[in-house]
C-alpha positions as CSV (number, residue, x, y, z in Angstrom):
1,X,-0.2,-21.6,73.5
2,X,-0.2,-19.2,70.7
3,X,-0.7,-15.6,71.5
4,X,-2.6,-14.2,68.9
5,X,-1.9,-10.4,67.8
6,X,-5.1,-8.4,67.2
7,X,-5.8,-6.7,65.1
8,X,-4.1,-8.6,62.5
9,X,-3.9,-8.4,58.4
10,X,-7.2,-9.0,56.4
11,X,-8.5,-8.8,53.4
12,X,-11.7,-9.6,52.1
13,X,-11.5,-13.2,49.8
14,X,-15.1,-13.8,49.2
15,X,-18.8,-13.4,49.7
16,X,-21.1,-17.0,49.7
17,X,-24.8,-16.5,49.1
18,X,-27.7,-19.0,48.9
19,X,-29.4,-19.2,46.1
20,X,-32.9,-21.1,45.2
21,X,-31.6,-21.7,41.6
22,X,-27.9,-22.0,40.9
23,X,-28.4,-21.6,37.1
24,X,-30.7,-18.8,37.5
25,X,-28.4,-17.0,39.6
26,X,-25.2,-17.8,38.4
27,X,-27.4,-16.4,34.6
28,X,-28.0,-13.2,36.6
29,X,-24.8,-12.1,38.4
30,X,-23.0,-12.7,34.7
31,X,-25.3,-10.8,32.9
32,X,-25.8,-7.8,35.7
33,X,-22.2,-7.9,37.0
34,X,-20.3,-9.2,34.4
35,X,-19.3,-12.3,36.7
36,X,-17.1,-15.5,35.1
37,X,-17.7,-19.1,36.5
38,X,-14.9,-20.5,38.0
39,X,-14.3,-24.0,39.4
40,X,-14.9,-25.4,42.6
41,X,-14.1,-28.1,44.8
42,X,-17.0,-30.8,45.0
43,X,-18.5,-29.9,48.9
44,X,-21.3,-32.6,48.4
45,X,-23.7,-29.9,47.9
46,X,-24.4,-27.9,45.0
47,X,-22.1,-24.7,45.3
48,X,-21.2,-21.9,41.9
49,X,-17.9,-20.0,42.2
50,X,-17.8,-16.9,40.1
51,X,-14.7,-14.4,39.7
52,X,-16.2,-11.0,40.8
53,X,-13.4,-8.6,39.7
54,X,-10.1,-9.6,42.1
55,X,-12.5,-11.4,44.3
56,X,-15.3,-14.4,44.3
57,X,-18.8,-14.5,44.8
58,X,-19.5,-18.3,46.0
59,X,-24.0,-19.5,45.3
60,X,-24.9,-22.2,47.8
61,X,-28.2,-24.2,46.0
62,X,-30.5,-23.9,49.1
63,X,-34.1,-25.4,49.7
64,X,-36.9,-23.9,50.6
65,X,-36.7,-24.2,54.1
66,X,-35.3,-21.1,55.9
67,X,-32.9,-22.6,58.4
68,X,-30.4,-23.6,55.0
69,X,-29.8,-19.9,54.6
70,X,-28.4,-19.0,57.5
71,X,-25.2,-20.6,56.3
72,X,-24.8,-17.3,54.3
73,X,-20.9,-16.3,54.9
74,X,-18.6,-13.5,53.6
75,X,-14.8,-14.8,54.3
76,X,-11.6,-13.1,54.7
77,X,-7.9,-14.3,54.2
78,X,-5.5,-13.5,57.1
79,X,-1.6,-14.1,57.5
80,X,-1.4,-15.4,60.7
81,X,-4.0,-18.8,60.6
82,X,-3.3,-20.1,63.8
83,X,-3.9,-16.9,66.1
84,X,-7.0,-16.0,64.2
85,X,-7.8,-19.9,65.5
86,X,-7.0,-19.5,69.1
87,X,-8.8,-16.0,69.5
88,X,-11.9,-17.6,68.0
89,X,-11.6,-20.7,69.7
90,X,-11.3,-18.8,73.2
91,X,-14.4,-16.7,72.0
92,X,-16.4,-20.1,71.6
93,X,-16.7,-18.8,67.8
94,X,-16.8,-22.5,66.3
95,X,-20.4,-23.9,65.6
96,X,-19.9,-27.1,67.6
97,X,-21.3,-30.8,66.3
98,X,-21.6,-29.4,63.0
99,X,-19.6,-29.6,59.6
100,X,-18.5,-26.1,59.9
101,X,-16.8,-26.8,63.7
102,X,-14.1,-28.2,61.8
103,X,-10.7,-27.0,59.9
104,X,-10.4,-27.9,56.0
105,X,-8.0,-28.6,53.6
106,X,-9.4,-27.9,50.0
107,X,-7.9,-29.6,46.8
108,X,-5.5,-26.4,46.7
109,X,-4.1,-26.8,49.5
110,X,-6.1,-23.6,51.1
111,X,-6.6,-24.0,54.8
112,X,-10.5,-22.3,55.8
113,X,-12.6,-22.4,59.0
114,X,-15.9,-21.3,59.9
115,X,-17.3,-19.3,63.1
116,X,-20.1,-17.1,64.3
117,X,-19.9,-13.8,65.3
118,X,-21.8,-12.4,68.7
119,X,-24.9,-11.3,66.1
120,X,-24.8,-15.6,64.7
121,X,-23.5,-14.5,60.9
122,X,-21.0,-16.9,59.7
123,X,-17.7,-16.2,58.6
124,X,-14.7,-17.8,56.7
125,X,-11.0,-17.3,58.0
126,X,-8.8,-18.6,54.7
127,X,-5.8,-19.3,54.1
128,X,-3.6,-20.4,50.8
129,X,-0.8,-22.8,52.1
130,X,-1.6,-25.6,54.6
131,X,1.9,-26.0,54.6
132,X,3.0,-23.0,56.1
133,X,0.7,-24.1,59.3
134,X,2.0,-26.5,62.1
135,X,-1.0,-28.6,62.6
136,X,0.1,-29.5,66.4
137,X,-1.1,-25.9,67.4
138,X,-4.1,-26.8,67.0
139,X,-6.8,-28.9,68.9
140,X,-8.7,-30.2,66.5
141,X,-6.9,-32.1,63.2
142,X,-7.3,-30.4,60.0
143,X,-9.7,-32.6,58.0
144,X,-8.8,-33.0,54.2
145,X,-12.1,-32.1,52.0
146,X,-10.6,-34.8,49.1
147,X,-10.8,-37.6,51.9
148,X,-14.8,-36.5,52.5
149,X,-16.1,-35.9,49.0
150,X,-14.9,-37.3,45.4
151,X,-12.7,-34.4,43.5
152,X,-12.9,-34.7,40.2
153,X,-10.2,-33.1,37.8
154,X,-11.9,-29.9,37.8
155,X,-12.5,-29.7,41.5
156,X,-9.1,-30.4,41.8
157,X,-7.9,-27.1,40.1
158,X,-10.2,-25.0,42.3
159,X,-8.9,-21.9,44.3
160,X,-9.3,-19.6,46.6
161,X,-7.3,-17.4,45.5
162,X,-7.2,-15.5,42.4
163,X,-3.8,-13.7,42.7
164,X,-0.4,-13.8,43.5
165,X,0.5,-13.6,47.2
166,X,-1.6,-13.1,50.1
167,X,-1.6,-9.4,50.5
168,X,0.5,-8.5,47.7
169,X,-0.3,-4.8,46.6
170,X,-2.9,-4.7,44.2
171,X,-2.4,-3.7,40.7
């Protein structure tokens, strides 16, 4: 078993947000922020992606119904993927018997999972190489996003991450 160092390397990657109305939101953070749509995988639900300086801010299309926004997340990247799994995993972090229990692989080749904290708010752990990661350390298989929803072209060149290397020094 992996023993995870903590506290370990983070940086913030990206807040996600419901919103009622993508259009109308995606309308309002570009003309009050000065945010830039950017493309995203195909989740089978209707998701924005906009570039939000060096960072993203990710709309969710939500219904009415107030149980849909309490998948409201803010994610983080981290260098070492597999301890940040096995410290959340001993927490009992994961939101069992639901689509955000499991690991993904997007398009990119990003690896992200999804947990709780002790206060229930969702958050991401990301990170950009699924092939730096040895799958056998974890126990639970890393499901492929492409192999669950239809990618088009577009969804296909969708990232994570908008520059270079992990925690390169900013510019």
């Amino acid at each position: 078993m992996i023993k995870a160092s903590v506290p370990q390397q983070a940086k913030l990657n990206h807040v996600s947000i419901p919103a009622r109305d993508l259009a109308e939101s995606e309308a309002f953070y570009r003309e009050v922020l000065g945010c830039e749509r950017i493309q995203a995988p195909n989740f089978g639900f209707p998701v924005c992606w906009m570039r939000l300086g060096d960072l993203q801010l990710h709309l969710q299309q939500v219904g009415p119904s107030p149980e849909l926004r309490t998948y409201q997340h803010f994610a983080v990247q981290v260098a070492d993927f597999a301890s940040a799994y096995h410290v959340l995993r001993a927490r009992g972090a994961f939101e069992e018997n639901t689509r955000y229990a499991d690991l993904w692989i997007l398009p990119g080749g990003e690896v992200q999972m999804f947990v709780r904290d002790p206060s229930d708010n969702l958050f991401e752990i990301d990170h950009p190489d699924v092939n730096a990661i040895d799958p056998s350390v974890f126990t639970q298989p890393l499901r492929r996003l492409a192999d669950e929803e239809v990618q088009s072209e577009g969804h296909l060149r969708a990232t994570l991450f908008l520059r270079g290397d992990l925690f390169a020094a900013r510019d």
